[in-house]
Structures are given as C-alpha cells and as structure tokens.
C-alpha positions as CSV (number, residue, x, y, z in Angstrom):
1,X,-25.0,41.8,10.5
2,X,-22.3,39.5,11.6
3,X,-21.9,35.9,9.2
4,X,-23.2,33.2,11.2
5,X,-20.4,30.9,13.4
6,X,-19.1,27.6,12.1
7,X,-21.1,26.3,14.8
8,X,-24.0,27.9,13.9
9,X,-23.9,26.8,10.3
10,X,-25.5,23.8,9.0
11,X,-24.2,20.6,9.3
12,X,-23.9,18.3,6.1
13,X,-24.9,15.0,6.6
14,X,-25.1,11.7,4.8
15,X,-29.1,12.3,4.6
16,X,-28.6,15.9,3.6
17,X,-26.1,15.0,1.1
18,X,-28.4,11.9,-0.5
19,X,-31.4,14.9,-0.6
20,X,-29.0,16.9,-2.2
21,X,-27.7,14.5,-5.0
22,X,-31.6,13.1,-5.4
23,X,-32.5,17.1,-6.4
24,X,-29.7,17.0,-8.6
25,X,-31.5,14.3,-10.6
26,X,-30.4,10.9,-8.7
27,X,-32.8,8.0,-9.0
28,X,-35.4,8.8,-6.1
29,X,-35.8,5.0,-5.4
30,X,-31.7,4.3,-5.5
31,X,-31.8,7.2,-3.0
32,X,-34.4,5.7,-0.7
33,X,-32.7,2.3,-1.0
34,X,-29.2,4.3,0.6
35,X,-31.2,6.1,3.2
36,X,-32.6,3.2,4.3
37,X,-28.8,1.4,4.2
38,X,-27.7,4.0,6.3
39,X,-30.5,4.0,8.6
40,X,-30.4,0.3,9.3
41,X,-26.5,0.5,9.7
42,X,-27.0,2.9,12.8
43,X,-29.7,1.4,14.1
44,X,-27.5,-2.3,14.4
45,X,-24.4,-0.5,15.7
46,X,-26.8,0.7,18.8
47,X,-27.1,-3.1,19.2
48,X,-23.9,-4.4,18.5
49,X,-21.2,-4.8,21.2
50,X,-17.4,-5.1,21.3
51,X,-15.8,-5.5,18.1
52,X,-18.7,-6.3,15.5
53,X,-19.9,-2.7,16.7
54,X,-16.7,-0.7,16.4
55,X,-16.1,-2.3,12.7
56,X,-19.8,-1.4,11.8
57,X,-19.7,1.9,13.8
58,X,-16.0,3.0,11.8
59,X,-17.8,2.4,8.2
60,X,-20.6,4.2,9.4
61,X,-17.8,7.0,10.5
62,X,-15.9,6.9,7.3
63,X,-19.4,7.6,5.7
64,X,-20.6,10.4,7.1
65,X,-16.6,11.7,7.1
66,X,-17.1,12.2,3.1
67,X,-20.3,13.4,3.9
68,X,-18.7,16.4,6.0
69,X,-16.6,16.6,3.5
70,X,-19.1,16.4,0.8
71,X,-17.7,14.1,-1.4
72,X,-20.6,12.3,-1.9
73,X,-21.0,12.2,-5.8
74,X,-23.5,9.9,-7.6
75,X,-21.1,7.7,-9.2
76,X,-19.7,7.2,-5.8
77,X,-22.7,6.2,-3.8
78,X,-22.8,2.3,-5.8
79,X,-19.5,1.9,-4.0
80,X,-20.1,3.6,-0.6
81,X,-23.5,2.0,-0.1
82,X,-22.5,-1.5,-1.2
83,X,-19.3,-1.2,1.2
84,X,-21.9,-0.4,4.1
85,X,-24.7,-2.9,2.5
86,X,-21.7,-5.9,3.5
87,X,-20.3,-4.4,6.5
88,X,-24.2,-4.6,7.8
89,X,-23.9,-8.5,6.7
90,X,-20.9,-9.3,7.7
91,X,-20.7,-7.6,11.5
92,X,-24.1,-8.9,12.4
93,X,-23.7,-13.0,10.8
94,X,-20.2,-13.8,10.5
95,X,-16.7,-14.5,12.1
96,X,-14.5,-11.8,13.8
97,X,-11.5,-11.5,11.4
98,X,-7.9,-10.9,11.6
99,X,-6.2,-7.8,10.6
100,X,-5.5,-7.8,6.7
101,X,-7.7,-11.0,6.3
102,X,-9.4,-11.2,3.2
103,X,-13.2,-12.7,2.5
104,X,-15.4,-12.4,-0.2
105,X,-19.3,-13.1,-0.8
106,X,-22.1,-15.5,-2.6
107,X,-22.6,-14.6,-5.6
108,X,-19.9,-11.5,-5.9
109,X,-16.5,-11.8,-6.6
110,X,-15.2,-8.9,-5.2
111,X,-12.2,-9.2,-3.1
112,X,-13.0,-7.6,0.6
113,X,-10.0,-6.7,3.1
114,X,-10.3,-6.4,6.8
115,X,-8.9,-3.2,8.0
116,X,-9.5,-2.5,11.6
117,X,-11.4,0.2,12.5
118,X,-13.2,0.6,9.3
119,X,-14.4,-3.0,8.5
120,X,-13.9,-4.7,5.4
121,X,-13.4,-2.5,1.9
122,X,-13.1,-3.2,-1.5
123,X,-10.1,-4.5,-1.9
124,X,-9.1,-3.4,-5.2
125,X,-5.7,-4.7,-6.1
126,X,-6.7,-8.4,-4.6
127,X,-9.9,-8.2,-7.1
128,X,-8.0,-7.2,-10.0
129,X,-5.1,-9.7,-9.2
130,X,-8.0,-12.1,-8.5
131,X,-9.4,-10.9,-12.4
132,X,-5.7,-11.6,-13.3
133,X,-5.5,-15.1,-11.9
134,X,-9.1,-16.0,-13.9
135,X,-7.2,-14.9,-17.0
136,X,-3.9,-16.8,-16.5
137,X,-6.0,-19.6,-15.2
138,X,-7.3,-20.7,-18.8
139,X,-11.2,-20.9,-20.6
140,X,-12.8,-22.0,-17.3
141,X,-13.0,-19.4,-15.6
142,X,-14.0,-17.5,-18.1
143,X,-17.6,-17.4,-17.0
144,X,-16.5,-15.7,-13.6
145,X,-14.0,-13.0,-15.1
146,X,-17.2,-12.1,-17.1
147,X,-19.4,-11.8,-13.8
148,X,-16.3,-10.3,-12.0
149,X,-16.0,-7.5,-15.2
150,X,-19.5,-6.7,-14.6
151,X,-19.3,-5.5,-11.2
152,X,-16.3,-3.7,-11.9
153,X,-17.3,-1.6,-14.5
154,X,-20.4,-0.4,-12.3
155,X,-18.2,0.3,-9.0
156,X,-16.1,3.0,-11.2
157,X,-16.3,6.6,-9.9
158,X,-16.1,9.6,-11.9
159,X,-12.4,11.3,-11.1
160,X,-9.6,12.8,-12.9
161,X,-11.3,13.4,-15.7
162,X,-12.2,9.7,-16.4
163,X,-13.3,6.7,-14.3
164,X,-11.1,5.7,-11.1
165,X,-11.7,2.4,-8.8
166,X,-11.5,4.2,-5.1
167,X,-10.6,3.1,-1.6
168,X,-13.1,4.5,0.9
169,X,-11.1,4.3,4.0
170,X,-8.4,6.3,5.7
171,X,-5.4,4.8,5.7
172,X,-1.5,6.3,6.2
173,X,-2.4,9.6,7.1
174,X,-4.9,9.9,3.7
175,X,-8.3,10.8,4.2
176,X,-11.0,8.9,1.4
177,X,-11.3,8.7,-1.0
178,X,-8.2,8.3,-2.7
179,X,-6.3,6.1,-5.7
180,X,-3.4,3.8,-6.5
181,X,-1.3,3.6,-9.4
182,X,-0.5,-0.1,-8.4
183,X,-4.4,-0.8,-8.3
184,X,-5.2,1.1,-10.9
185,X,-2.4,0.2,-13.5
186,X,-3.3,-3.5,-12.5
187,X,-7.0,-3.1,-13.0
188,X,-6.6,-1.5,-16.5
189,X,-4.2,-4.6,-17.5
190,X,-6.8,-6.9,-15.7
191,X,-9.7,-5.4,-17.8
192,X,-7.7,-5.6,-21.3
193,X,-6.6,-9.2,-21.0
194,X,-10.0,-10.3,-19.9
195,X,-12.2,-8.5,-22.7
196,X,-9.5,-9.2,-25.4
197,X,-10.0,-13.1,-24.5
198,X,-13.9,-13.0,-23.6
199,X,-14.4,-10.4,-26.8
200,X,-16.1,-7.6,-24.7
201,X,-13.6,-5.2,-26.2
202,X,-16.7,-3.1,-27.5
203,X,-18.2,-2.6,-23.6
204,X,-14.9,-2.6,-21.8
205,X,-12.5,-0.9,-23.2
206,X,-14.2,2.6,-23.3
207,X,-14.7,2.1,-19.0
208,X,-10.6,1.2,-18.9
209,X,-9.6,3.9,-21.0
210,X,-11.1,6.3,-18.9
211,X,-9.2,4.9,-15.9
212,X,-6.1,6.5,-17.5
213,X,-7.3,9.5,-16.1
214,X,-5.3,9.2,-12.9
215,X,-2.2,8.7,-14.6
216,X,-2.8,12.1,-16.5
217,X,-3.8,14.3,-13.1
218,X,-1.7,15.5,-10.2
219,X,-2.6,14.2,-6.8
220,X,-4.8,14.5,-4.7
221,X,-7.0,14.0,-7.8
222,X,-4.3,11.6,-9.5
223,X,-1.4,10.1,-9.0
224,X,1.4,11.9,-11.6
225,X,4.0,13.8,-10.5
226,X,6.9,15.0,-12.2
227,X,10.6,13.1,-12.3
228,X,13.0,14.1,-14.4
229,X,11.9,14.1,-17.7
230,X,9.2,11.6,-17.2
231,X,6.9,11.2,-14.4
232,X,6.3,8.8,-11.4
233,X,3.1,7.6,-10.7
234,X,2.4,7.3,-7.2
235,X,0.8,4.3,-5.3
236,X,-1.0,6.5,-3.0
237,X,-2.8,9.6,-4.4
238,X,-2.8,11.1,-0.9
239,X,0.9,11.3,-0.4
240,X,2.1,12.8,-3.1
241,X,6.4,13.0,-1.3
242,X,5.9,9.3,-1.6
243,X,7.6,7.0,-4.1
244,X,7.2,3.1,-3.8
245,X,9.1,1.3,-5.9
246,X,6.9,-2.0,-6.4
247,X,3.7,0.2,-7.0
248,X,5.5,2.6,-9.4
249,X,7.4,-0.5,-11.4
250,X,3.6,-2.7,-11.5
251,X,1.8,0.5,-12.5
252,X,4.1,0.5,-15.9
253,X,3.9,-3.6,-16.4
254,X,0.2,-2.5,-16.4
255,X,0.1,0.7,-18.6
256,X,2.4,-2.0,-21.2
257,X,-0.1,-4.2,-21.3
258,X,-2.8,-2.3,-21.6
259,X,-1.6,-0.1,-24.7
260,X,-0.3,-3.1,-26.8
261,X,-4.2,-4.8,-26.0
262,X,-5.7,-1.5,-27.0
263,X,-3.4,0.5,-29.4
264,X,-4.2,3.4,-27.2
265,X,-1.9,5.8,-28.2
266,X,-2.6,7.8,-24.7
267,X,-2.0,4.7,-23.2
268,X,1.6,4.9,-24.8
269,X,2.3,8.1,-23.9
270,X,1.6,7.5,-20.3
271,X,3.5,4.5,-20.1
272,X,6.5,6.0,-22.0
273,X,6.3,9.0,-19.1
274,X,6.7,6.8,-16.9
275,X,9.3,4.4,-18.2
276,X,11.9,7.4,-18.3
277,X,11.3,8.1,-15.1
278,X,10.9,4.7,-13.7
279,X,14.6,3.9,-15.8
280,X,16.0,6.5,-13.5
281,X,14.5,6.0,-10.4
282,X,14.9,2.3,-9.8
283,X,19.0,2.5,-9.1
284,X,17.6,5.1,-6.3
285,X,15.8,1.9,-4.2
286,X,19.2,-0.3,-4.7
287,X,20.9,0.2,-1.1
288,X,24.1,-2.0,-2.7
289,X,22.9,-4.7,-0.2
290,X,19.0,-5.1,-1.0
291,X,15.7,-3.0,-2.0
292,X,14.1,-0.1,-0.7
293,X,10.2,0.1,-0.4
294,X,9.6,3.5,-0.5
295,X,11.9,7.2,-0.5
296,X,10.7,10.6,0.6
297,X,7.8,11.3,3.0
298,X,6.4,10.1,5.4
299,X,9.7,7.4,5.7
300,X,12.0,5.8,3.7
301,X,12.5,2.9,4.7
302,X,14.2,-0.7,3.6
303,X,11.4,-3.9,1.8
304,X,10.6,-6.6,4.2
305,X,11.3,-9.9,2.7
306,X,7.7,-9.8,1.0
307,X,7.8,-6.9,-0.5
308,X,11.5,-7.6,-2.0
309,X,10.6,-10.6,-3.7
310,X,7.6,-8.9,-5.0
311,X,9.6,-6.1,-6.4
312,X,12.0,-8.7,-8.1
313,X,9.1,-10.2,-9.8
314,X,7.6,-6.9,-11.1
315,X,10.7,-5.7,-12.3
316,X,11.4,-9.3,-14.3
317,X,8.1,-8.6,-15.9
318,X,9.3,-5.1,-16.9
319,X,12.6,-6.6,-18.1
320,X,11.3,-9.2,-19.8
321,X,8.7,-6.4,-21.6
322,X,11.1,-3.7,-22.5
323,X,14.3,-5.3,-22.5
324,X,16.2,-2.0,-20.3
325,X,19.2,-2.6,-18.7
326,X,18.1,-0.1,-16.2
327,X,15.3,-3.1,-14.6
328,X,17.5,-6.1,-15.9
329,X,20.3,-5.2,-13.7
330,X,18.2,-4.2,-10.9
331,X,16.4,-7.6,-11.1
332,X,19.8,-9.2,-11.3
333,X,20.9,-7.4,-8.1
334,X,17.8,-7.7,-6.0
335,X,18.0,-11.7,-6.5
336,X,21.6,-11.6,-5.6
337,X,21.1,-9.6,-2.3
338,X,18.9,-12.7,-1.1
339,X,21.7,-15.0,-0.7
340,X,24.3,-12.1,0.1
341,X,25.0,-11.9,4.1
342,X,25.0,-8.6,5.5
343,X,28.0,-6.6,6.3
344,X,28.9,-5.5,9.8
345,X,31.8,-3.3,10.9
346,X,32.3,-2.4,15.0
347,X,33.1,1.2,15.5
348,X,34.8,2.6,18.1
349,X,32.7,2.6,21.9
350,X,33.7,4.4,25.0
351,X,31.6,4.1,27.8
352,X,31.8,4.8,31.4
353,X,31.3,2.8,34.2
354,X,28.0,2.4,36.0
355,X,26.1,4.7,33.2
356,X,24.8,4.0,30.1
357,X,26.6,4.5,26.8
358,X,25.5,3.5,23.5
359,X,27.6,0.4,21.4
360,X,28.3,1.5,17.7
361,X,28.5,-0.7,14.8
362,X,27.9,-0.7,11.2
363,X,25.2,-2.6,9.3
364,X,25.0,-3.2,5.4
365,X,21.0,-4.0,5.5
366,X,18.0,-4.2,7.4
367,X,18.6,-7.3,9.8
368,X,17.9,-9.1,13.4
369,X,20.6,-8.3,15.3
370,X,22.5,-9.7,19.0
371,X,25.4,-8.4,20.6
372,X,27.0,-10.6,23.1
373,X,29.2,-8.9,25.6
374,X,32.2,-10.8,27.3
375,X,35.2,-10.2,29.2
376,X,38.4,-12.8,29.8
377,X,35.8,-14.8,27.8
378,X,33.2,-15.2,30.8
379,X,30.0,-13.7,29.7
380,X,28.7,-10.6,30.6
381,X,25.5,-9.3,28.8
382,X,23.4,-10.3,25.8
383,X,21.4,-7.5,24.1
384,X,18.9,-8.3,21.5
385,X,17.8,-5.0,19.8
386,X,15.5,-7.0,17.5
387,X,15.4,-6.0,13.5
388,X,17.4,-2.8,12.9
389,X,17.5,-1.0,9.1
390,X,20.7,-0.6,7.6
391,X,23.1,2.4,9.0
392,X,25.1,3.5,11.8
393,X,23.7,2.1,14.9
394,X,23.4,2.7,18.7
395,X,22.4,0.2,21.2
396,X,22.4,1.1,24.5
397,X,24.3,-0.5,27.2
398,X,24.7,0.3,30.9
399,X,28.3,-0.4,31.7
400,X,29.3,-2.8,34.8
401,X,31.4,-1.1,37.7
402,X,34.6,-2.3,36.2
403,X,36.9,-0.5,34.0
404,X,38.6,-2.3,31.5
405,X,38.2,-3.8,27.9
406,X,35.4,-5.2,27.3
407,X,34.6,-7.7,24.4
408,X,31.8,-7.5,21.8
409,X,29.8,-10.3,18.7
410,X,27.8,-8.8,17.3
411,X,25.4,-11.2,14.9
412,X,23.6,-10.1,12.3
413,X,21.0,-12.2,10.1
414,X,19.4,-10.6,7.3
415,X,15.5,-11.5,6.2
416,X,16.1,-14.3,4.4
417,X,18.4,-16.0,7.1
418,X,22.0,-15.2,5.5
419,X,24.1,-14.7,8.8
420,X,27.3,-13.0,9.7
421,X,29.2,-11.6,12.6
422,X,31.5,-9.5,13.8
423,X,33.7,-8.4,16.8
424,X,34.9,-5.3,18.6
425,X,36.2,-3.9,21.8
426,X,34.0,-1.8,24.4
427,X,36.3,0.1,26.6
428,X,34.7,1.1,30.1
429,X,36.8,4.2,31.8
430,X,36.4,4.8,35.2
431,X,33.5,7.0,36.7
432,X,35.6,10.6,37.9
C-alpha cells in the first residue's frame, strides 16, 4: 500500500500543536487561555483593515509558521502567546508606528520593536540595555529592575542545553526562532549587575547561568563557531557565515562581566574562547580607513556612522576590561578614522562618443559621492551616484558627440562629513 501524499498528510496546527503539548502534561487552563489568544487574534484580523490587519495577520503567520514547523515547546508558548496577547492590544487601540519604532506597556517593562510585517516583538537587546540603564541609573530604579528581572526570567525558553531569550520573528533570511550573542551576552551581564546590587543572586543567577548555553552550542541551536584557536560567537544564530564585529566584541564585555559577578568558571572559559578569537578577528573589520560591520555571508559590508561609533564604544569597554593591545589599537584607529577624509584616486577612462562608458576612480571608504564633468571649464554633466562603499568604482556616463578630453571632480564626503576631492581626465574617442 502506497505512504500517503504530503498533501494527504495531516496538517500541524497551532491548535493541534497546543492539544499536543496539553497531553504532554501542559497546564489544561494555560492551554485554554492560548487557544482562546489565538482564536480572538483571527477573529480581529477578519475585522481589521489596511495596516493594523497585516501587522496582526503577520504575528498570527509567524505563529502558526513554528507551528508547521513544530517548534512549539512549553517553555516557548509564555513568549509566543504574550507576543500575540500585545499585538491583539496594540493593532486594535493604538497608533500606527514607524518602522524600528519602539513602545512599551502599563505595568510591563519590556521593550517592544516594530518590525513590519510581523508587528511588534520582544525586543531583547533594547530590554536588557533598558535593565542596564536601571542599573547605571542608581538605587531608584531599583524597584523596576526588580519588576523588569521578574518578567525576564519567566520569558526564558529552554534551548542549547540551558535557557535562551528568543526572537520570534523572521528576519535576514532566518526563520524563528533564533538567538543573539549580542542580546544574549548583554542580558546575562544585565541579569548579574542587577541581582548582585538588588541581592537576588540566590533566584537569578541559576536562570543566567543557564543562558551560557548558547555560547557552548553550534548554530542553529547556538551561536559558537570555531576561529582559530578560540571561537566567535555569532550575533545571529541563523547565519552561521556571518561575523559582526559590534555583536561579537559586546557578547565578550558581557561574558566579562558576568564571570567576575558570578565566579563562574564556565563563564570564564567561554569568555576566554572568545577573547582569542575576538584578539584575532578585530584587525579583520579595520579597512585602514574605518570599520566593517560584518565579513562573510550574506555581505560584507562597511558600518554606517551608527554602527561605527557603537563599535568604538564596545571595544573601549573591552580595552578598558582586559587591557589587549589587539582592541586598544583598534579603538585608537576607529576614532581616528572619524576625523580622517577619504582618499580618492582617478583611474584611467576611455569612453566613446554617443555610448555609455563607465568613469573609474578609487575610493578609501564608504562615502557620498559627485562627479562633476567639464570641458574648457564650461560644465557639462553632474552625476551624483549617492553613498558608494570603499573600492574600485564605475559610474556610468553617456558620452557627448564630441571627442576630446574631457575634465572630471570627483567629491567625496565620508559619514561623518570629512570631505575631499579629486580630478581626472575622461577621454571620449570618436564613434568608428
């Protein structure tokens, strides 16, 4: 007898999958409580128009995507079905947001992040830097970094072979749920500093200490791969050709702090992995003329402004920790690259008349740049290409009927407005 077609097979299904987990031995009322989440979630996007119900209606995707998938685990469901529970709330009483904006609720103080398509998620590393800020902030807050430790240590799932803090969302190609080493490392410093000052070592520490799971587990379950002799912790457990250099350098400011709070020795370990590798890696993201965000797959590509600065911070925290020349100097070099005007050099461009050619030139790093074309100083074209990353360039050009030398500025200003310019000659041949 022939196996039965994919088609044919049953489908798994968010109430399937709740059935299946309330067998298991889940709380039949918890389980009831998510059905009925779920339920009144579909029902509203039926009512819901324009954008309020494609936000709800993508949440409601995403949900019954792990479904499919059957990912659905019991520690999960506090997560998934609270993320739905405020996407319900939000989408059917409040303000359309902007993408990336951030919001928050009465009487939570969980950080929430608009991502379009899929509503507003947990935004992890904006709640633990929110944890962060209550800690540096002093004795009054203390009250809400206790409230705000509370909620974290129940949103936990289990994963890795510990506890991990998961984003439920697709997002650069990674299907949910997945893990950061920047989030993560930042939570378990956020969690230390917190129960050291409120003395809640006794009901904290045991939930952050599993979180080192991730850093002990290859992806897609963790985020540790091998480098050198050490190993890189990756800010995106779904991408595991990916290396970001501000993730992988906060992840280890975080594994510090969180051994020397804890006297973990695992917590040593980890961070000691990762310090050989992160001493080796770092010259790898110096271009000689600023920072790279990320190497290796999907794109390597150069920091914006934001992102440099915020690598230069994280690495003067690791300098200032360990004292290594290796994130000293690259501190040093970063911060000089913001007052350092890019380089440009002209290259040689032959074009013909009446067709297009491409103009060739030089550039040192990631900048907006204009080419103004001129001949016996009368103008003759501007072309702004907009912001172009460092390398050999191309910008096209249709040539004018007449042959000749043509003259060429080209203007480069870098992200933090340092300016320069160059000039060359463009010489147009005649069309045979």
């Amino acid at each position: 007898m022939a196996a039965p077609s994919a088609h044919a097979q049953k489908k798994v299904t968010v109430a399937g999958e709740l059935k299946r987990l309330q067998a298991e031995g889940a709380d039949p009322a918890a389980i009831t409580g998510y059905r009925a989440t779920y339920d009144d979630a579909r029902a509203r996007v039926k009512r819901l128009t324009g954008a309020r119900k494609v936000q709800l209606g993508g949440v409601v995707t995403d949900l019954e995507g792990m479904a499919a998938r059957k990912q659905f685990t019991l520690s999960r469901l506090p997560s998934l079905f609270l993320t739905l529970q405020r996407n319900i709330e939000w989408w059917t009483t409040q303000r359309l947001l902007n993408s990336g904006e951030r919001v928050g609720f009465t009487g939570s103080e969980l950080v929430y992040q608009f991502y379009p398509g899929h509503g507003i998620q947990i935004q992890w590393l904006g709640t633990f830097g929110k944890l962060n800020g209550y800690w540096s902030g002093g004795k009054r807050y203390d009250v809400r970094a206790g409230a705000l430790l509370d909620e974290i240590k129940t949103l936990s799932a289990q994963r890795a072979g510990g506890l991990a803090w998961e984003y439920l969302f697709p997002f650069d190609g990674q299907q949910p749920p997945w893990v950061s080493s920047l989030a993560q490392g930042t939570g378990l410093q956020s969690m230390a500093r917190s129960a050291t000052r409120l003395n809640r070592q006794e009901d904290v520490f045991p939930v952050a200490l599993a979180g080192l799971g991730i850093f002990k587990t290859a992806p897609p379950n963790g985020v540790r791969i091998p480098s050198g002799t050490g190993a890189h912790y990756l800010q995106y457990s779904g991408l595991p050709n990916f290396k970001v250099a501000n993730g992988f350098i906060q992840s280890l400011n975080g594994l510090y702090d969180f051994a020397t709070l804890t006297g973990d020795p695992t917590a040593q370990s980890l961070f000691e992995d990762g310090d050989r590798a992160g001493r080796a890696e770092i010259g790898t993201f110096d271009t000689g003329a600023w920072s790279l965000y990320s190497r290796g797959a999907p794109i390597t590509r150069e920091s914006d402004l934001g992102y440099h600065k915020l690598l230069i911070d994280f690495l003067k925290a690791l300098c200032g920790r360990t004292t290594a020349v290796e994130y000293c100097a690259a501190e040093q070099h970063f911060n000089e690259y913001l007052v350092t005007a890019p380089v440009l050099q002209s290259l040689t461009s032959r074009l013909t008349a009446r067709k297009s050619g491409n103009i060739r030139f030089k550039l040192s790093k990631i900048s907006r740049v204009t080419l103004t074309i001129t001949r016996a100083g009368k103008p003759v074209a501007t072309l702004a290409p907009g912001v172009l990353s460092r390398g050999t360039k191309s910008v096209a050009w249709t040539a004018p009927k007449k042959s000749g030398d043509y003259d060429v500025t080209i203007s480069a200003t870098d992200l933090n407005n340092n300016a320069a310019t160059t000039t060359g000659v463009i010489t147009v041949k005649k069309r045979g």
